[in-house]
DOVO-443895 format. One record per residue (C-alpha): x, z, y; residue number from 1. Coordinates in Angstrom, 1 decimal. Layout:
REM residues N
X Z Y k
X Z Y NUM
...
END
This chain:
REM residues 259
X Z Y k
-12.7 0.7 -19.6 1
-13.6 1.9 -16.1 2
-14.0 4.9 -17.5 3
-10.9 5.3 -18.5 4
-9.7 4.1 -15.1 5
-11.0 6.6 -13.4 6
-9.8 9.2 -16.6 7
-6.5 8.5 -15.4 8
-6.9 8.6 -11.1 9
-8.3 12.0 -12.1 10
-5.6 13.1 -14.0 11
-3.6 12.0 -11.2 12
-5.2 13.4 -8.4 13
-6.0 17.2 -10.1 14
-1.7 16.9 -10.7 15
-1.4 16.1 -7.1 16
-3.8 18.9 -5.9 17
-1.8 21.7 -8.1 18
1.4 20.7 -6.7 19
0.0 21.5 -3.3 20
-2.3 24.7 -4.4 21
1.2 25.7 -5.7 22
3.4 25.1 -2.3 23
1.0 26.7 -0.1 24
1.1 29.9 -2.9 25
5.0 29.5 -2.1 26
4.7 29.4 1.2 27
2.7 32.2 2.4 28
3.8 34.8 -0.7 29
7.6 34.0 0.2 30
6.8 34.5 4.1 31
8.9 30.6 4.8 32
8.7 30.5 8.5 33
6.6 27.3 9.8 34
9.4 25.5 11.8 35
11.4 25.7 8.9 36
8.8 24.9 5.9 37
5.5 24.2 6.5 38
2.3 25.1 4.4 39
0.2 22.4 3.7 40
-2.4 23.7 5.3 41
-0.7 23.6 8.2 42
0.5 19.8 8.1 43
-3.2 19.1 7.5 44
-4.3 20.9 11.0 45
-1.4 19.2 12.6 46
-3.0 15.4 11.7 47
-6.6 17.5 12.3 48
-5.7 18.5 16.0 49
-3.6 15.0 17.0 50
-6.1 12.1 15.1 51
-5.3 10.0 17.9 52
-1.3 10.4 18.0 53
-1.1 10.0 14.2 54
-3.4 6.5 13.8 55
-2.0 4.8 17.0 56
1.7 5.4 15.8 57
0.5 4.3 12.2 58
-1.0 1.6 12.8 59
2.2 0.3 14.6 60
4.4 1.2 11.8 61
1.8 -0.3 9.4 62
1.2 -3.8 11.2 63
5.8 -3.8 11.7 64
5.6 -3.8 7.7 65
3.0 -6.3 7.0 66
4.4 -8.6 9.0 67
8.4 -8.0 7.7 68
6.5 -8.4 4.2 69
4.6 -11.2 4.9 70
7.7 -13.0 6.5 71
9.9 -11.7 3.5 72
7.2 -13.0 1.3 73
7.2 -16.4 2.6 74
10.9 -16.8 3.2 75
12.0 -15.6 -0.2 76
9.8 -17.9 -1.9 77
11.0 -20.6 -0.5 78
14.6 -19.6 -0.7 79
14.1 -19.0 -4.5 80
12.9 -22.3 -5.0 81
15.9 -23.7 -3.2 82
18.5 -21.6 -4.9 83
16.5 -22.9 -8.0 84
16.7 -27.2 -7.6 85
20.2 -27.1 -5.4 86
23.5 -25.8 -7.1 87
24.7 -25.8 -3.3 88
21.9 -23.1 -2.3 89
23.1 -21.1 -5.2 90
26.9 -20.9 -4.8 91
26.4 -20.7 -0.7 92
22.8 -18.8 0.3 93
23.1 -16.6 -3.0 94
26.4 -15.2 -2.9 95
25.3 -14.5 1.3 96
22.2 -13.2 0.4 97
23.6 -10.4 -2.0 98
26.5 -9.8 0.6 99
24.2 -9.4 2.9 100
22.2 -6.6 0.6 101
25.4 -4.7 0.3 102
25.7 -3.7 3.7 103
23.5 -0.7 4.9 104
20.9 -1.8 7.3 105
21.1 1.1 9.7 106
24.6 -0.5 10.4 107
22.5 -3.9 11.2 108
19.7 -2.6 13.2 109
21.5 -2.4 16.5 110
22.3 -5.9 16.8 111
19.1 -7.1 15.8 112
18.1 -4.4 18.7 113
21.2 -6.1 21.2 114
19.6 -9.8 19.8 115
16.0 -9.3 20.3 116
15.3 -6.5 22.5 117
13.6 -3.2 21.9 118
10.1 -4.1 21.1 119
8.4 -5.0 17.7 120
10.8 -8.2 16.7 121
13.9 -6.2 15.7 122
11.9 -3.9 13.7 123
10.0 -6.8 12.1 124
13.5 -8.4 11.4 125
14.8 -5.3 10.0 126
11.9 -5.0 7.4 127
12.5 -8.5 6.4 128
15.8 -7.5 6.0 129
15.7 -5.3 3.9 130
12.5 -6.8 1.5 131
13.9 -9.9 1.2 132
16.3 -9.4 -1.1 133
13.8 -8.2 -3.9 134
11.7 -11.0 -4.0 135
14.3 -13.4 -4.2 136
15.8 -12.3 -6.9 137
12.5 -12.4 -8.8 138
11.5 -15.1 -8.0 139
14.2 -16.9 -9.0 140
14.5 -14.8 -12.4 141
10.8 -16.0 -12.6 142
11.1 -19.8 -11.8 143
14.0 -19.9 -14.2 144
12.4 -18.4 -17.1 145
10.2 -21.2 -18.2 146
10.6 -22.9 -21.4 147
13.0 -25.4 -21.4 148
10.8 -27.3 -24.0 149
8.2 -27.0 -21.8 150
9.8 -28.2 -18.8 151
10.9 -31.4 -21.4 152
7.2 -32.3 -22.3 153
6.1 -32.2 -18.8 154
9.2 -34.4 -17.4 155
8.2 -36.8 -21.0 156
4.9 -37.2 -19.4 157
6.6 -38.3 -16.0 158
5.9 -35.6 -13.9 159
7.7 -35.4 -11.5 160
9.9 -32.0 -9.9 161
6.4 -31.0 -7.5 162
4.2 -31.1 -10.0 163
6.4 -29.1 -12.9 164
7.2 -26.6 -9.8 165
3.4 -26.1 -9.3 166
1.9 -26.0 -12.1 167
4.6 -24.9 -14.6 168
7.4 -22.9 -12.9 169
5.5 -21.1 -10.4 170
2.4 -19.9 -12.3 171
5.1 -19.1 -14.6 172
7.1 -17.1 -11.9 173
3.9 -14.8 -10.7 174
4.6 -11.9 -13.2 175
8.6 -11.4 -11.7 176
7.3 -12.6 -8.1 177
5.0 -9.6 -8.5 178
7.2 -7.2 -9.4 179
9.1 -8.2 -6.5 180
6.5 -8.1 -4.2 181
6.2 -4.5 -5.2 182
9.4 -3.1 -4.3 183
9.6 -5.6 -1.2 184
6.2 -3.8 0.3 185
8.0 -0.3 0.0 186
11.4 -1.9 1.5 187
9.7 -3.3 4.5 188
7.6 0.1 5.2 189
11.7 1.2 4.9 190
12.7 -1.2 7.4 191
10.0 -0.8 10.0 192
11.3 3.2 9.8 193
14.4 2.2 10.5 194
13.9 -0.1 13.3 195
12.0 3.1 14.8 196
14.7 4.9 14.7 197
17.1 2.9 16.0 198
15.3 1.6 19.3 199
11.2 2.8 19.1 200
8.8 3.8 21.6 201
5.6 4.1 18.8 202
5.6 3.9 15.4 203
6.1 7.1 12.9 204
9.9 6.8 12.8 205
9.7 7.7 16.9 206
7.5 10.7 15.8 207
9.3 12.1 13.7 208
12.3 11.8 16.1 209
10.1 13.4 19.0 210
9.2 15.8 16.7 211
12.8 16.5 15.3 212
13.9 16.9 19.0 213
11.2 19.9 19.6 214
11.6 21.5 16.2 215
7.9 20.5 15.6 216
8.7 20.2 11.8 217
4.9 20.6 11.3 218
4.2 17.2 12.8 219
7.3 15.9 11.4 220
6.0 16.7 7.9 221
2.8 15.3 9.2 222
4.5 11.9 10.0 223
6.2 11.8 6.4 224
3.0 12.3 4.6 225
1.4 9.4 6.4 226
4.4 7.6 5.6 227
3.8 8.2 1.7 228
0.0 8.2 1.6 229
0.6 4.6 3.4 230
3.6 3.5 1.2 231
1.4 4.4 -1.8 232
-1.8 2.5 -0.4 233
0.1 -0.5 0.4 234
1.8 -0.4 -3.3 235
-1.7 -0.1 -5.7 236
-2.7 -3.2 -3.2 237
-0.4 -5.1 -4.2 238
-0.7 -4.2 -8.0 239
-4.3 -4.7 -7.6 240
-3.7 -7.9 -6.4 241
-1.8 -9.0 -9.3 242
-3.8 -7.4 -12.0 243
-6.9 -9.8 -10.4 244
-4.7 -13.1 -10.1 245
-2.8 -11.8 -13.7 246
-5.3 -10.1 -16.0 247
-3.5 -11.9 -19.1 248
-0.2 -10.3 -18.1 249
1.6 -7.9 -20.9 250
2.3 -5.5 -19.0 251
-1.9 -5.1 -18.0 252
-2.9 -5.2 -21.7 253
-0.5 -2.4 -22.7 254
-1.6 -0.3 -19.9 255
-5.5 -0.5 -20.8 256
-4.6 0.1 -24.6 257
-2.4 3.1 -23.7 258
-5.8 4.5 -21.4 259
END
């Protein structure tokens, strides 16, 4: 089985590496001028000369979306389970929540920018935002997917709401709160970017608007490819999370029969 793991990260990888053989062919046959198109080669000297610039501003970027995922996290869950147990929750926070969704978050970020100043908190709350919204949804998809003749035996053997919520509807809930989590992790990386933009003095959404400034498309490429190397870490995290708390899971079994 490991072997077959590491079959496919191969696969993956040798795919990646021809994609970039073949842009830096492009590049330099078809003459693309560097401000305009970069070769790789060059975006990797750019991170090369500037080590410093690009982990200081990635760091920041990084520790804006674990917190606006964590938060998300925490919140969502618990909003899920509310919408869940109160018919209130669900015609009032629900209906709010998916209103909310609907409008485009660059539109929000400068009043979270007006409410809480310039420095990490309206960046953070932008992230939050924007994952939110995922995980709720899930979560609640999860909690209410449980067997109803399940939930009737336990309630039979007097249990009471608690105990059915943790230990049938939430173990229950993992598989969708997982799926959540996955897109929520990318969405907050999103919403850190965002808050960068808006009102940022670090972070890789200020670099790239530095760089945009100067025409320094170089480093602005740069920025984006930490952006997605980081964005793709964060995501396989979280799936390795879940396939360690959810080896049983479907979806795990069909992957390791299809490798």
């Amino acid at each position: 089985m490991p072997k077959l793991a590491s079959s496919g990260f191969v696969q993956g990888a040798g795919f990646l590496a021809a994609c970039v053989l073949l842009w830096e062919v492009a590049v330099r046959l078809l003459g693309v001028r560097e401000f305009l198109f970069p070769a790789p080669s060059t975006i990797i000297m750019e991170i090369l000369n500037y080590p410093g610039f690009f982990a200081r501003n990635a760091l920041y970027t990084l520790l804006v979306t674990l917190v606006g995922f964590a938060i998300a996290l925490s919140l969502g869950v618990a909003l899920a389970v509310g919408i869940v147990y109160s018919r209130l929750l669900e015609n009032t926070l629900y209906s709010l929540l998916v209103a909310l969704n609907s409008i485009p978050k660059v539109a929000l970020a400068p009043l979270f920018v007006i409410w809480l100043g310039t420095e990490m908190a309206p960046k953070i709350a932008i992230a939050v935002t924007i994952a939110i919204f995922a995980i709720v949804v899930d979560t609640v998809l999860g909690l209410r997917s449980v067997d109803p003749e399940t939930l009737n035996m336990a309630r039979a053997a007097r249990a009471n709401e608690w105990q059915i919520l943790r230990k049938i509807r939430f173990p229950s809930a993992l598989p969708s709160l997982f799926a959540g989590m996955k897109v929520a992790i990318s969405f907050a990386l999103v919403g850190a970017l965002v808050g960068e933009f808006v009102a940022g003095s670090q972070g890789l959404g200020h670099a790239i608007l530095l760089a945009q400034g100067m025409f320094d498309t170089p480093r602005v490429f740069a920025s984006i490819v930490i952006l997605g190397l980081m964005g793709t870490i964060l995501f396989y995290l979280v799936d390795a999370l879940e396939r360690y708390m959810l080896p049983w899971h479907a979806s795990h079994r069909g992957a390791r029969m299809a490798m």
